[in-house]
N, C-alpha and C positions, 0 to 999 in steps of 0.2 A: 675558511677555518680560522678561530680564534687560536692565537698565541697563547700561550700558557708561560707567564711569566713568573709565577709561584717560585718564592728564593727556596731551595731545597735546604732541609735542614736536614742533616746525616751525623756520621762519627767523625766527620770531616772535622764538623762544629764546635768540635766540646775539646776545648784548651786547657790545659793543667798551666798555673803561673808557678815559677819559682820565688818562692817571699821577695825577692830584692825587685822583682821586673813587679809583684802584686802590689807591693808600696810604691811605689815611681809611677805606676801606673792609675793606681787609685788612692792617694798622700793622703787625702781629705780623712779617709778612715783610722788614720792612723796620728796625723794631728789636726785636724780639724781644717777651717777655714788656709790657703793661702797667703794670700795677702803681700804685699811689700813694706809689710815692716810700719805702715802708719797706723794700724790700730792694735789694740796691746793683746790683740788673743791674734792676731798672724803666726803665722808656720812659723818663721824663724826663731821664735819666743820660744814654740815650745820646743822645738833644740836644742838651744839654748837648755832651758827647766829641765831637759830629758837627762841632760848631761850633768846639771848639777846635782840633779836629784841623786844619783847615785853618789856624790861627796857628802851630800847631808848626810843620808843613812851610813856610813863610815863613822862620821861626827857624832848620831846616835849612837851609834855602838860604840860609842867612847873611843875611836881611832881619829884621832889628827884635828886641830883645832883652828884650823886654817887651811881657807881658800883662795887662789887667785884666781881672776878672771881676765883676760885680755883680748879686747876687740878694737880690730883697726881695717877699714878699708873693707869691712867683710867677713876677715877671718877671724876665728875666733879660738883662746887657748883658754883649758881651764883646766888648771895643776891644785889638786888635792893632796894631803899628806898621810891618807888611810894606809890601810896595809899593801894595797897594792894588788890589781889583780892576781891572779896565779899564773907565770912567765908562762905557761904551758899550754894555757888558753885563750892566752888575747886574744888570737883569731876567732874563736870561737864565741867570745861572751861579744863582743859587738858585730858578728854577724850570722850567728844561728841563732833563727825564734826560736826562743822557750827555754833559753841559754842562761843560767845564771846561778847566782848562789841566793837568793831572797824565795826561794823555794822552803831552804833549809829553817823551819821559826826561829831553829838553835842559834840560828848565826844572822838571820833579822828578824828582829821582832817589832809589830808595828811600824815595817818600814814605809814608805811612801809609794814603792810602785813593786806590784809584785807578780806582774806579768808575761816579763822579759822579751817586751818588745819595744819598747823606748831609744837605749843605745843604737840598736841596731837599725832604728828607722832613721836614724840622724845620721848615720854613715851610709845607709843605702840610701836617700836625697841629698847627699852632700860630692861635688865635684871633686875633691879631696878632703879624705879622713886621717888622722891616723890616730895609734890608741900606743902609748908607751907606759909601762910597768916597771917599776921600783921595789925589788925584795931585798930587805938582805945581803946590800953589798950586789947585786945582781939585777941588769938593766935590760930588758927586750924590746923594742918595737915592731909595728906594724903599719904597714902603708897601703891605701884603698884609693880607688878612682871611682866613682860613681856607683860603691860598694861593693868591687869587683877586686880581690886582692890583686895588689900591685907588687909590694917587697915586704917580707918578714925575714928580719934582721934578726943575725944570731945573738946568743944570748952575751953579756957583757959586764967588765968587771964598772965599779961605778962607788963615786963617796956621796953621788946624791940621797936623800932621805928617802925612804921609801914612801908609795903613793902613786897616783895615777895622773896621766897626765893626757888631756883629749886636746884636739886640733881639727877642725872641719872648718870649707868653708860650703856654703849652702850653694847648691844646682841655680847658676844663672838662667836652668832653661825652665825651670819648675818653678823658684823664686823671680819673676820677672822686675827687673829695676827695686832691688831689696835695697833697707839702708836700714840698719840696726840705732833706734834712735836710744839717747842714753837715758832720757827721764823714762818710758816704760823698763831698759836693767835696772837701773836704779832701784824702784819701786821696786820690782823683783828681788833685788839683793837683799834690800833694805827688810822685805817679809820675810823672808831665813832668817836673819837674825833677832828679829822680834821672838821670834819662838825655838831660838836654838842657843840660851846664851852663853856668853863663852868664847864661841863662834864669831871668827875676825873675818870676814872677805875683803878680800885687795881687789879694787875694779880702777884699771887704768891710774893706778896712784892712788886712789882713792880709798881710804878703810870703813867700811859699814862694822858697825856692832852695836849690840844693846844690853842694857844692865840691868833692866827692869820688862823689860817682855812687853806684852799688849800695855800696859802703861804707857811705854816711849809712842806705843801704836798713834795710839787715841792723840799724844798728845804733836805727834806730828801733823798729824790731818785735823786737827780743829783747827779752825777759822775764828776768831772772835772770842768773846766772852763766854764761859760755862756758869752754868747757875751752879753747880756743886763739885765738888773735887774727884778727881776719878775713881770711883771704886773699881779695886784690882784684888783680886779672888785668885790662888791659882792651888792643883796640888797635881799630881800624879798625870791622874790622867783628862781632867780640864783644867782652863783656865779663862777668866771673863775680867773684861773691863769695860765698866760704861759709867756712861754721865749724860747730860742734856744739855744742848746749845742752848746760847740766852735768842738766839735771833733766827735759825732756819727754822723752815716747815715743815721738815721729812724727816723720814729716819735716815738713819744711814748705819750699813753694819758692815763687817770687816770678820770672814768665818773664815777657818781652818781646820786640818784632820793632817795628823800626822805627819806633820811640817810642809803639808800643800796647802796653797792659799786656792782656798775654792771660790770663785768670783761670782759663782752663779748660785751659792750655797749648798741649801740641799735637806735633806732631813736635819741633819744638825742645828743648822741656823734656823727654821722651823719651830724646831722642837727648844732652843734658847727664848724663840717670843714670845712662845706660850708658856712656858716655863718664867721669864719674866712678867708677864702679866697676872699669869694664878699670884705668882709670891707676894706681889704688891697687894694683890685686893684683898688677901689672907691677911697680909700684914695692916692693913690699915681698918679691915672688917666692913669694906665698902664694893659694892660692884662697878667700881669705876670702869666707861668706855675702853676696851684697849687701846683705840685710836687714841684717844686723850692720854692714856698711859703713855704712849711710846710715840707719840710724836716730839719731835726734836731730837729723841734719843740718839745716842752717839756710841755704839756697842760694837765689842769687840767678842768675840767667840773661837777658842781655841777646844777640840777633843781630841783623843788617842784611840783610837779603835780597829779590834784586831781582825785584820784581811780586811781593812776597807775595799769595798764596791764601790764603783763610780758609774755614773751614766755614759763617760763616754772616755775612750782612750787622753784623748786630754785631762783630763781630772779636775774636769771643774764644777763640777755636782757630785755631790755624797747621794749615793741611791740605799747605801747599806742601811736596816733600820735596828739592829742588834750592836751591841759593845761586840762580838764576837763571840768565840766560841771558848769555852773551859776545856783545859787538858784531856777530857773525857769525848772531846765533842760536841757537846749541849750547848746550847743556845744561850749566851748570856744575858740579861735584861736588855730592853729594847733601849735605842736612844731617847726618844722622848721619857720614858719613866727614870734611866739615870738622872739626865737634866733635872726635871723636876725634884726629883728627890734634893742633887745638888743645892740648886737655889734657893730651896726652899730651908735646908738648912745653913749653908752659908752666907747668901746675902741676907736672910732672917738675920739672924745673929749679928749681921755685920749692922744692921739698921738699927737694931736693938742696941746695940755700943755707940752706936754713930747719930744721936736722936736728931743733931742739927741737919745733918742731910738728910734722914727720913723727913724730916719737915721742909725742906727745899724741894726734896722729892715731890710732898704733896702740896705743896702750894705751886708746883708749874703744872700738876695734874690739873688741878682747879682755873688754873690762867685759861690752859688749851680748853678745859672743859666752855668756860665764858666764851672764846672765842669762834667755838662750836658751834654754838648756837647761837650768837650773834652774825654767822655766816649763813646758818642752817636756811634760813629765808632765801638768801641771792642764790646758795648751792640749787637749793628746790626749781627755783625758776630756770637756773642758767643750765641745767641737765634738762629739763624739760625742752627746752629750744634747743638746744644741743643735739638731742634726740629727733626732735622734730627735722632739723635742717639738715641730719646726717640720710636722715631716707631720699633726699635728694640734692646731698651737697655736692655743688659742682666743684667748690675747691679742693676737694679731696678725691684723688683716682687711687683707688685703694691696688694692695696685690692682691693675693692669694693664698701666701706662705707668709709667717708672723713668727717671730723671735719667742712670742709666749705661747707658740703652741709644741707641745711638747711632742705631736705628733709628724710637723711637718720637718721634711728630710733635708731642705735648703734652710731653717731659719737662721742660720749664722749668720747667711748672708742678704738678710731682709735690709732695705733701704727705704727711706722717705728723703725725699728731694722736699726742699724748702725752697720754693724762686720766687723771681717778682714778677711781675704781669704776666697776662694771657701769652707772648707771645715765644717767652721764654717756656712754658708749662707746658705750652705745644708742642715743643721739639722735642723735650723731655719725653713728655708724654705717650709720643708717634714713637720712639728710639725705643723707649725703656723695656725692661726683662717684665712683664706682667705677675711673674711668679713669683718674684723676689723685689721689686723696686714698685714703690709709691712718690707719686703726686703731690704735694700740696700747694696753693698757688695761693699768695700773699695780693691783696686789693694794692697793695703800693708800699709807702712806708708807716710801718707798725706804730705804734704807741711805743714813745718814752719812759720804761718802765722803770726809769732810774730812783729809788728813794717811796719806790709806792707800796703799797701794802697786795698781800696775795687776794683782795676784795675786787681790784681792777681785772684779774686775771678770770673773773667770775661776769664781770659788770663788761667787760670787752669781747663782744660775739667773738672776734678774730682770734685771740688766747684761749678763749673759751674753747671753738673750736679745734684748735690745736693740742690745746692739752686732753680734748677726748680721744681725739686721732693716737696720739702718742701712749692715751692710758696710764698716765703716768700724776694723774692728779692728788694719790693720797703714801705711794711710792715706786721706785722701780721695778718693783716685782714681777711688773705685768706688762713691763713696756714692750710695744708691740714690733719695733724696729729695733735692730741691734747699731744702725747706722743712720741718725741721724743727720742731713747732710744740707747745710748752706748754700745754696747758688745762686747766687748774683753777678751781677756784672762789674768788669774790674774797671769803674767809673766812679765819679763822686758819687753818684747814686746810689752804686752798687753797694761800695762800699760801707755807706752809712747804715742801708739796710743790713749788713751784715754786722757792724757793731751795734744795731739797736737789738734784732735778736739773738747775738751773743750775750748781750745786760740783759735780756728778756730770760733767758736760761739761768745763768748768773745768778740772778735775783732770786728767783721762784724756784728755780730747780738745779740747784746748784751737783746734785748726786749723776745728771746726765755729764757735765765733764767730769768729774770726777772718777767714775767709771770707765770714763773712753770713747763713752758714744755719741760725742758733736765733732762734727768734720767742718772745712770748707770745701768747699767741688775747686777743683783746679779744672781750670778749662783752657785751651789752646789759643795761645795770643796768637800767634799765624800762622799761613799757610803758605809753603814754599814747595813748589812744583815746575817739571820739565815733564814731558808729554810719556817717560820714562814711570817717576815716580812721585809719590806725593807722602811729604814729610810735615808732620804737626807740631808748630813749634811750642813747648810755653815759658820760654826766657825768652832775651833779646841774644844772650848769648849761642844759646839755640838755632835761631835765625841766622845769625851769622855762620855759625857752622853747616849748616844745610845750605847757605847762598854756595861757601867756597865749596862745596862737596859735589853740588848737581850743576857742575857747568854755566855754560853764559845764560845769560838774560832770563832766570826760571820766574817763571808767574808769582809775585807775593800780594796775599790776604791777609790786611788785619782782621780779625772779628772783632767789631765794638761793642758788642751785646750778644748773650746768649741766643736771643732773638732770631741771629741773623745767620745761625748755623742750623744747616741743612739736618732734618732727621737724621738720611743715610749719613752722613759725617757724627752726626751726634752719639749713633751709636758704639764708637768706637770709644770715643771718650767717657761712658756710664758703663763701658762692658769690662773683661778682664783686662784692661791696659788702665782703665781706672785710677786718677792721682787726688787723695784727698790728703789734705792737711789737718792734723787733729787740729783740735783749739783743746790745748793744756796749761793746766795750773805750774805755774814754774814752783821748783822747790820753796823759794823765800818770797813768794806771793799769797795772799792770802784774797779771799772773794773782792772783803772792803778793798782791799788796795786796787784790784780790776776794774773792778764797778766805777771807782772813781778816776782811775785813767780813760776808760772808754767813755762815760758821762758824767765827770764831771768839769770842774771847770776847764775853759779852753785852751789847754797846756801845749806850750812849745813839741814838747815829748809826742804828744799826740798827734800835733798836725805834722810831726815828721814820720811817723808810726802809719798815717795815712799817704800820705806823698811817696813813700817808699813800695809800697804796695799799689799805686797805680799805675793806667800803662800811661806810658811815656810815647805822646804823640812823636813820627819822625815824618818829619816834612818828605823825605825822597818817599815815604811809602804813600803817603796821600799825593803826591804828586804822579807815580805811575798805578794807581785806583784809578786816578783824574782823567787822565788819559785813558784805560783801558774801558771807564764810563762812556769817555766820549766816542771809542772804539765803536763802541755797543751800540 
């Protein structure tokens, strides 16, 4: 007689969660991707965002013109000076969903989040929360563990100012090895006050503010020369600034809605292209290329619109395609039609006053146009082989799920590994998540892209390749990995590989760091083990703590190449325990100044910048290898 092993499915099955255990349980829904803090859309960011968001809208609503933020070690405070919850309900607004006062339009209008589950997702993943209220001469708090109340404190007489003041520090068990890096707040800070001016934030001593809005935007992140001065348009409810670089090849755009910086765009940033592109060709009475129109552009896009929609509880795509609705309910004009109307009578006008920039304008149309079609030949050829090799390109193991597809339900967390030889791509390869992680495997070391033009990227199968892989040849729009990712070996070899394809990005694609998305792979310099347990180091400091930890004489591994690490091992280090290091523009760096640290001449600076970053041979560990070789 057969066994019947059929899992029975009954009323046994069907589990109600309570919101606190549904967030803890499934976070990703609620802010996206995890992460440890090394890429700038990690969980902890948007807890950060979730917490400040509610001081901006305060700041909109014309309450309190000043924020503090303060993070150390983890935790994190951030003291606004709005009105101050209502003492009666602090328990209740950060931890019942659908809790809030941004229901009321009376009382927010156009505010940034109006769903009422933000606060309370940051207190229910956070190991301690707490939320204190300022009325009035009159002071409350409340204390959470894991968003389970702890202590709510009666109410108190108090001369501090009234305002709110949040304290959480993020689930070591849900945040795994988190570390709040300060150039992604920064940036963060730094975009509140672009579009909220006025508005002082205090981060760690530091004061962010700005005087001039998307102006200060643009003119912080340009790199190099601009062919024209910024134009800065703003009234009510947009605002735009843009210009064009004398030297990239991309665009590069910077969107917002409602004092959220939307990284992914969305309708909005959309409907600003083509809205800049109609206005140009109207104005000049030519059908010029858009491509030629808007490459190098340098644009900033701010709107206001009312009940913004977003694609997803993070808020980093506008889905809405209306301005909102009118008093009565009715649909107010779509965003793309506002836009256009906008620009076409604004930056008209402004071209019309401004004839010397309208003519800088179109004589860089006519540059890119020349240089169109003095490429259009190599592009022809270099996509046709591109296409050809990609139906049987061994250097590329594709996934499954892609960052540009708007369909699939992992692309956050889509990867492409970059390594050097075969033997490295093997391990990778054999290890990796198929669904989410890609392959590419590099013949050796790349081309010195240092000082070259984007022709070579075209004339060099191997960039060629690579920039189809990535889809990212005429902008990021479409880039197919959200985690572009470095691995090499921490050798001379390796090394050098990794600063020729960091210049290689640099150069050609400078909008992939910028954005966020070039990593370095951190891979484990050794292995220290007793028959007990086995601990992956990747400092030297590391090592030494797991020698004194696991008793006498524990077995130690250096790995001297990717190579030489086993799949089964491999997979631990490409899975969620995963340690990548961005590669970021510092605040006061600029592309040139990189480019010529990493390749140019052979600077002291440099060869200490490499010498620090390798491993450091130790005679005792090659001496018991030596032996347990000769063991063997």
């Amino acid at each position: 007689m057969v066994e019947n092993n059929t899992v029975q499915y009954t009323e046994d099955n069907i589990k109600t969660l309570e919101p606190r255990e549904h967030v803890r349980l499934r976070p990703g829904m609620y802010i996206g991707k995890l992460g440890d803090g090394s890429a700038v859309d990690d969980g902890i960011y948007i807890l950060l965002k979730e917490v400040i968001d509610n001081s901006i809208d305060e700041f909109r609503m014309k309450f309190g013109k000043r924020i503090e933020v303060k993070i150390k070690d983890g935790k994190v405070v951030v003291r606004d000076f709005g009105r101050g919850i209502p003492l009666g309900k602090i328990v209740d607004v950060v931890s019942i969903m659908n809790t809030g006062g941004k229901y009321d339009d009376g009382a927010f209008k156009k505010s940034i989040g109006l769903n009422g589950v933000g606060t309370k997702a940051v207190n229910f993943l956070s190991e301690y929360f707490q939320v204190k209220s300022v009325r009035d001469g009159k002071m409350r708090r409340a204390e959470f563990r894991e968003g389970k109340l702890e202590t709510l404190h009666d109410e108190a007489e108090t001369t501090e100012r009234n305002g709110t003041e949040i304290t959480f520090i993020p689930d070591e068990t849900i945040f795994v090895n988190y570390r709040f890096r300060s150039e992604y707040v920064e940036r963060m800070l730094r975009n509140y006050t672009y579009l909220n001016l006025g508005l002082k934030i205090y981060y760690n001593g530091e004061v962010f503010e700005s005087q001039n809005g998307l102006r200060d935007l643009l003119e912080e992140e340009i790199d190099g020369e601009i062919v024209y001065p910024i134009i800065h348009i703003k009234d009510e409810d947009m605002e735009i600034a843009v210009t064009h670089s004398d030297k990239s090849q991309s665009e590069t755009y910077f969107s917002f809605v409602n004092g959220q910086y939307t990284s992914q765009g969305g309708t909005h940033l959309n409907a600003f292209k083509e809205a800049y592109v109609k206005t140009i060709r109207e104005f000049f009475g030519k059908n010029f290329e858009a491509s030629d129109i808007r490459k190098a552009i340098i644009g900033a896009v701010y709107i206001n619109v009312g009940n913004p929609v977003f694609e997803s509880q993070t808020k980093t795509k506008l889905g809405s395609t209306t301005m909102g609705q009118d008093k009565d309910g009715n649909e107010l004009e779509t965003i793309k039609t506002f836009t256009i109307n906008y620009l076409k009578s604004k930056l008209d006008n402004y071209l019309h006053k401004n004839p010397e920039i309208a003519e800088a304008i179109q004589k860089k149309i006519l540059i890119s146009e020349r240089e169109r079609k003095e490429l259009s030949g190599i592009q022809k050829l270099a996509r046709e082989r591109a296409k050809k090799v990609s139906l049987h390109n061994k250097k590329l193991r594709d996934c499954r799920q892609h960052y540009n597809d708007q369909k699939a339900a992992r692309k956050a967390e889509s990867q492409i590994f970059i390594t050097e030889g075969d033997s490295a791509s093997g391990s990778i390869t054999k290890s990796r998540d198929v669904e989410t992680q890609a392959v590419f495997s590099l013949r050796g070391k790349p081309l010195n892209s240092y000082g070259l033009t984007k022709r070579v990227v075209y004339e060099n199968e191997e960039f060629n390749l690579l920039q189809a892989a990535l889809n990212i040849e005429d902008s990021l729009e479409d880039l197919r990995y959200n985690q572009v990712i470095i691995a090499t070996d921490a050798d001379v070899d390796g090394m050098h590989i990794r600063l020729l394809m960091i210049t290689f990005f640099l150069q050609f694609f400078p909008d992939l760091i910028k954005n966020g998305h070039l990593y370095i792979l951190q891979t484990p310099l050794f292995r220290v083990r007793n028959k007990k347990e086995t601990r992956y180091c990747y400092t030297d400091a590391e090592r030494i703590k797991a020698l004194n930890e696991l008793g006498k004489n524990p077995e130690i591994t250096r790995f001297k190449g990717l190579g030489e690490i086993s799949p089964d091992e491999f997979k631990h280090f490409i899975g969620k325990d995963i340690r990548l290091e961005p590669v970021l523009l510092g605040k006061d760096q600029t592309i040139e100044q990189l480019l010529e640290f990493y390749m140019g001449k052979n600077t002291p600076d440099r060869q200490s910048f490499i010498l620090q970053n390798l491993v450091v041979e130790d005679p005792e560990i090659d001496k018991k290898e030596k032996l347990e070789d000769t063991d063997a």
